[in-house]
C-alpha positions in Angstrom: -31.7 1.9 15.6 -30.2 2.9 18.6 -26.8 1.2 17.9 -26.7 2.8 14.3 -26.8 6.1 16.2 -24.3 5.1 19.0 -22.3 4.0 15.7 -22.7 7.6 14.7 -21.2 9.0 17.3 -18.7 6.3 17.9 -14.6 7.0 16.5 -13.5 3.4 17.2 -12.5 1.7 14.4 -10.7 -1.5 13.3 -8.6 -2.2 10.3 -6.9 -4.9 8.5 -4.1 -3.0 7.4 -3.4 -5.9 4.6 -0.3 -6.3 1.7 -3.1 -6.3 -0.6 -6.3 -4.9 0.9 -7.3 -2.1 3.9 -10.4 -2.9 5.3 -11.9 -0.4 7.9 -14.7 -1.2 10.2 -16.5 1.1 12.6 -18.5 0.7 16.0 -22.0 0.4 14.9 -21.8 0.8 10.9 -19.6 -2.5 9.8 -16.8 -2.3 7.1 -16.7 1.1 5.8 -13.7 1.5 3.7 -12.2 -1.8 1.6 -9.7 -0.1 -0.9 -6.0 -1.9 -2.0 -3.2 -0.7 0.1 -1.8 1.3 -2.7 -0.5 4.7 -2.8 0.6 6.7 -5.7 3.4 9.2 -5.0 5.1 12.1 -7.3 8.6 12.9 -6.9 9.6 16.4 -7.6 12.3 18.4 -6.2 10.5 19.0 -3.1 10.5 15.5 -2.2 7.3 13.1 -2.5 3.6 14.0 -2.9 0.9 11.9 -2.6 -1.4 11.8 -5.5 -3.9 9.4 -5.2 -4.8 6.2 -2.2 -6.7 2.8 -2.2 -8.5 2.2 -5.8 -7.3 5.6 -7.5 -3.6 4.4 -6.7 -4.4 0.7 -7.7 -5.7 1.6 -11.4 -2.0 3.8 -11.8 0.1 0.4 -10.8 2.1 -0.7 -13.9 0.6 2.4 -16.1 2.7 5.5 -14.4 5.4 7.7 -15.9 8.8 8.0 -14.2 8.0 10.7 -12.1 5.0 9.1 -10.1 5.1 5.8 -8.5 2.0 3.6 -7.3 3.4 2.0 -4.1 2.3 -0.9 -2.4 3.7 -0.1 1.3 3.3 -3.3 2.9 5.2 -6.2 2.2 4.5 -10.2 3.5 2.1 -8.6 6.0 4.1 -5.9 7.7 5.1 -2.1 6.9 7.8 -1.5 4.4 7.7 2.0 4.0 6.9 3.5 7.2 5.9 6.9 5.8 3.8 6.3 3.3 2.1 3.4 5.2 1.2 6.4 8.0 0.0 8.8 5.0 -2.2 6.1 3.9 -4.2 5.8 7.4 -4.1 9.0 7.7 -5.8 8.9 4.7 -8.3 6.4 5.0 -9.2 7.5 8.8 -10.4 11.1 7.9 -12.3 9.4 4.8 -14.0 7.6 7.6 -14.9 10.5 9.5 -15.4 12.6 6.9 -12.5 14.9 7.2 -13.0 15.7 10.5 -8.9 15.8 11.9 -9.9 16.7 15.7 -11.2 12.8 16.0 -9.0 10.2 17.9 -10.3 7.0 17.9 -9.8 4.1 19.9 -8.1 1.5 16.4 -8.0 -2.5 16.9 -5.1 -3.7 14.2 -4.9 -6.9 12.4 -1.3 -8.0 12.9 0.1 -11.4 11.6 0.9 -13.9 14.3 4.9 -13.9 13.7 5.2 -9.9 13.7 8.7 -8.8 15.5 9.2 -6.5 18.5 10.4 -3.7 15.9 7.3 -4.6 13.0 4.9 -4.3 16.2 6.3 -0.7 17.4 6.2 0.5 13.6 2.3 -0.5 13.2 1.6 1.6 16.6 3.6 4.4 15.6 2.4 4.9 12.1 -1.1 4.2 13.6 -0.6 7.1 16.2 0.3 9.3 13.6 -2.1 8.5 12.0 -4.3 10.2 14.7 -5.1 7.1 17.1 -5.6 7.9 20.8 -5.1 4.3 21.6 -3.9 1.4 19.2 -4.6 -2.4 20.2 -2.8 -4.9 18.0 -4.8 -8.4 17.3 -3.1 -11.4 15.8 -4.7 -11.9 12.2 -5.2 -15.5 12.8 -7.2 -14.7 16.3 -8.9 -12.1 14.2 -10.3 -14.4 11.5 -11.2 -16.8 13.6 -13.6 -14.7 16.2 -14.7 -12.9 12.5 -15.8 -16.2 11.3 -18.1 -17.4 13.6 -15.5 -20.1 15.8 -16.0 -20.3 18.9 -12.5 -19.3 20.7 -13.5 -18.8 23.9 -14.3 -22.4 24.5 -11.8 -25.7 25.6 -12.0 -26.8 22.3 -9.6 -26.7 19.5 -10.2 -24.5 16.4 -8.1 -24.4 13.3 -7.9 -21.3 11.4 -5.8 -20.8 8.0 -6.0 -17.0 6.9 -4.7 -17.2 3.4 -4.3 -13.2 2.8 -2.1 -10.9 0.3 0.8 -11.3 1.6 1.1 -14.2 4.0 -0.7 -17.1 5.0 -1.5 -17.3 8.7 -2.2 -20.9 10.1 -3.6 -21.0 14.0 -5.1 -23.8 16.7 -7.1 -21.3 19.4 -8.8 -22.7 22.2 -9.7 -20.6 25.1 -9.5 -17.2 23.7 -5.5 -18.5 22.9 -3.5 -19.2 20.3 -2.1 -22.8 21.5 0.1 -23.8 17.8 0.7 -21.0 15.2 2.6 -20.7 12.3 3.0 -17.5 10.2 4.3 -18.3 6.5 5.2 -15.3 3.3 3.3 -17.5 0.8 -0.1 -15.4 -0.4 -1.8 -13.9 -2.8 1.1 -12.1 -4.0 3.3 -15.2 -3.9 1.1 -16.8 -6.4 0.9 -14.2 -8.8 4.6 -13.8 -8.9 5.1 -17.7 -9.5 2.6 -17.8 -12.1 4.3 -14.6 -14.1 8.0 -16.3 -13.6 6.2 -19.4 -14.6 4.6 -18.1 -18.2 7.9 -15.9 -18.7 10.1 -19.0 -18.4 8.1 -21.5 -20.2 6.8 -19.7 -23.2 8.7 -16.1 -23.4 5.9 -14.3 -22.6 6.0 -11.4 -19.8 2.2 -11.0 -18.2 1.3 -8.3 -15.4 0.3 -9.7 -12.0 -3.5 -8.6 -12.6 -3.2 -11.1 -15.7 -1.8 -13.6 -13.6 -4.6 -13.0 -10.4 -7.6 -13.4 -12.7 -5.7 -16.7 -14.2 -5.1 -17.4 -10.3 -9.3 -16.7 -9.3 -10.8 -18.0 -12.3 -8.9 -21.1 -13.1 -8.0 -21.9 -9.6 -6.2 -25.1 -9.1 -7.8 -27.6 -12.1 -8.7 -31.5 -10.7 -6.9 -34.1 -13.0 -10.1 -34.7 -14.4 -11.0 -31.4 -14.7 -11.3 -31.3 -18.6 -11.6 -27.7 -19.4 -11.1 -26.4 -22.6 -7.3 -24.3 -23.1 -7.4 -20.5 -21.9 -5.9 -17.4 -23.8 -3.4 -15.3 -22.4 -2.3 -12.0 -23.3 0.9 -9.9 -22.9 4.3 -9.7 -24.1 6.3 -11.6 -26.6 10.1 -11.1 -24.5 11.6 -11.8 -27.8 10.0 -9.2 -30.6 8.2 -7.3 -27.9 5.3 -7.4 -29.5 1.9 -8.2 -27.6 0.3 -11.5 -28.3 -2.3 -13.9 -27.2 -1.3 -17.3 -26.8 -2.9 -20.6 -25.6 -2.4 -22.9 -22.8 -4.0 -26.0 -21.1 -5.8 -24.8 -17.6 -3.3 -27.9 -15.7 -0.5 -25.6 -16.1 -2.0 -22.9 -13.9 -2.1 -25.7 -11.0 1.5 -27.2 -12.4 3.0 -23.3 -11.9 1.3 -22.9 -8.5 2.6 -26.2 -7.1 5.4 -24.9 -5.1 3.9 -22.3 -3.4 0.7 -24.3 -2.7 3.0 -27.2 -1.0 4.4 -24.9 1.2 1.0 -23.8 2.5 0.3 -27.8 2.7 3.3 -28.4 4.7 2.7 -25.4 7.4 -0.6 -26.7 8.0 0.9 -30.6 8.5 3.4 -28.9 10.9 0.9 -27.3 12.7 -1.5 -30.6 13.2 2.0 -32.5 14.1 2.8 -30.3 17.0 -1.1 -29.2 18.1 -1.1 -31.1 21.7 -3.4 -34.5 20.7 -6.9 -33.1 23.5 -6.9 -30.8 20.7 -5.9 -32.7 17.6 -8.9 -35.1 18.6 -11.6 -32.0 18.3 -10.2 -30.9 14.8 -11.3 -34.6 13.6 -14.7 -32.9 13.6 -14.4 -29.5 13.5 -11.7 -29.5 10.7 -10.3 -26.5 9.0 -12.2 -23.1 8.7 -10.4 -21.3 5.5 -10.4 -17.1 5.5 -8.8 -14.5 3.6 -8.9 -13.7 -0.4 -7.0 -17.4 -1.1 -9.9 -19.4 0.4 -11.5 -18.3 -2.9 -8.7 -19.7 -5.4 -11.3 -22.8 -7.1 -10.5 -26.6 -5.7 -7.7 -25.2 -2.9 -10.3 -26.4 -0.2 -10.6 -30.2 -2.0 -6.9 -30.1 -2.5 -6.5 -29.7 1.4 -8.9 -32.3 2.6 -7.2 -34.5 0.7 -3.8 -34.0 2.3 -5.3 -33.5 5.7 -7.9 -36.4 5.6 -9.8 -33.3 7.8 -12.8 -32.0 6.8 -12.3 -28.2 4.9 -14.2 -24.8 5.1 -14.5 -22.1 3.5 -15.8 -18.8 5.5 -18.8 -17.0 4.4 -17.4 -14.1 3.1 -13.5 -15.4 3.9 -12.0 -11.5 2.4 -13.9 -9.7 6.0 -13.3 -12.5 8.9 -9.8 -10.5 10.2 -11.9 -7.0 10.3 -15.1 -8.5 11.4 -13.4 -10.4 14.0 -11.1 -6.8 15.3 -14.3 -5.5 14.6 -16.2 -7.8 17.3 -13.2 -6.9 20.1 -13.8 -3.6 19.9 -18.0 -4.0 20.9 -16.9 -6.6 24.0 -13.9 -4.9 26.6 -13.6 -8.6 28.0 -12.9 -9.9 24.7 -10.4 -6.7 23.6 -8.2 -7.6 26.8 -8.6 -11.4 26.3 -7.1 -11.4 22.7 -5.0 -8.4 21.9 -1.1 -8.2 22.1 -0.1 -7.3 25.2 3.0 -4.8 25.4 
């Protein structure tokens, strides 16, 4: 009871400021906010206006007329648009303290693991605009890890592979340290795209991405033996325009995602390969620990311990381990200096 009230009281907050998702949590209450990283703007003649943030925006994406835009301001992980990424925050920070504006909190930021000098100074700044008195960054990999239960602070290896929007994030940590990392664009959004180029160029048929991220959660990636029967598909005919349903065999959703899902096969191999062997030997055991909204895509976990001959996990509830875990470094000080960025 009393840390509910000290939670109250308490401005600290840490978000994973995600391509697809913004997750908020806050001392003492847990995840608050968990809204897509979308913003719809209007253009007019006095520049841009904000219209709507987080689900509102999302529901506009694909559906808006030429004068408003639903933006998606990050892009592979990082900010794209600077000023819209800020008037998100902004945003979602006074939603979190109900409109209060005088309240600076202490912010904890997901960041992934091969962010550049210039990505780093643009998440602080649009973070301090945002109305942060002080902004800690936290590699997403570290993040996940500490939010899913691993324990870093130990001599023992841990492998991490944060599978999010719009990269995947593949770490070995031991001793509150990131010893091997690897930071790849292949996510969520990665998928969908391949699976819409995929459907366009094989049967003439244009699908939106929310089409092709159901086909992507629900279907997965099919075992040969998986006999399922064939799955209907709706959008587009390209050639008479008109919208139609058509058929196909649930192998081709894991035939159009092969590329993508290679590449995530062959960062992990790359990061086993060069993961000093004190280490190597501990992941025998201890395997892979899977986080972020991809750990969910059906069979991805069997397909990996097959490649790996390691034993595959999927987090308990893989979508919150990088806010949980920024979360958990803002209750410890130790931990906050232990694992953030340093500048």
């Amino acid at each position: 009871m009393f840390n509910y009230i000290l939670g109250f009281f308490s401005n600290d907050l840490a978000i994973d400021l995600g391509t697809a998702s913004t997750l908020i949590y806050v001392k003492g209450k847990g995840i608050v906010i968990n809204e897509p990283s979308v913003v719809a703007v209007k253009k007019d003649g006095k520049g841009k206006r904000v219209l709507a943030v987080g689900k509102e925006a999302k529901a506009m994406l694909g559906r808006t007329p030429g004068n408003i835009a639903a933006i998606r301001p990050l892009k592979d992980g990082v900010i794209a648009d600077f000023e819209i990424t800020e008037e998100m925050l902004k945003y979602f920070i006074a939603k979190v303290h109900n409109r209060r504006l005088l309240v600076r909190p202490r912010i904890v930021i997901g960041v992934p693991s091969g962010i550049t000098q210039v990505e780093k100074r643009a998440v602080k700044e649009s973070a301090y605009s945002a109305g942060a008195a002080e902004v800690y960054l936290i590699e997403e990999p570290m993040a996940a890890a500490i939010g899913a239960g691993l324990p870093i602070t130990e001599p023992s290896g841990n492998m991490i592979v944060d599978i999010g929007g719009g990269t995947s994030e593949i770490a070995v940590i031991s001793l509150a340290g990131i010893v091997q990392a690897k930071s790849i664009r292949v996510g969520g959004d990665k998928l969908d795209e391949v699976l819409v180029q995929y459907i366009k160029r094989k049967y003439n048929l244009s699908i939106g991405t929310g089409v092709a991220e159901a086909l992507k959660m629900d279907i997965g990636l099919p075992m040969p033996d998986d006999r399922r029967p064939k799955i209907e598909i709706k959008g587009s005919n390209l050639i008479t325009g008109i919208p139609t349903i058509l058929e196909i065999e649930c192998s081709e959703i894991r035939e159009a995602l092969a590329e993508p899902i290679n590449s995530l096969i062959e960062a992990i191999k790359h990061v086993l390969e060069t993961t000093p062997p004190e280490l190597a030997a501990d992941l025998v055991d201890k395997g892979i620990v899977l986080a972020g909204g991809g750990a969910l895509i059906k069979n991805l976990d069997v397909i990996l311990r097959e490649e790996t001959q390691l034993p595959v996990t999927v987090a308990d509830d893989p979508l919150t381990c990088v806010v949980k875990g920024a979360g958990k470094v803002l209750d410890e000080i130790r931990l906050l200096r232990d694992v953030t960025i340093p500048d």
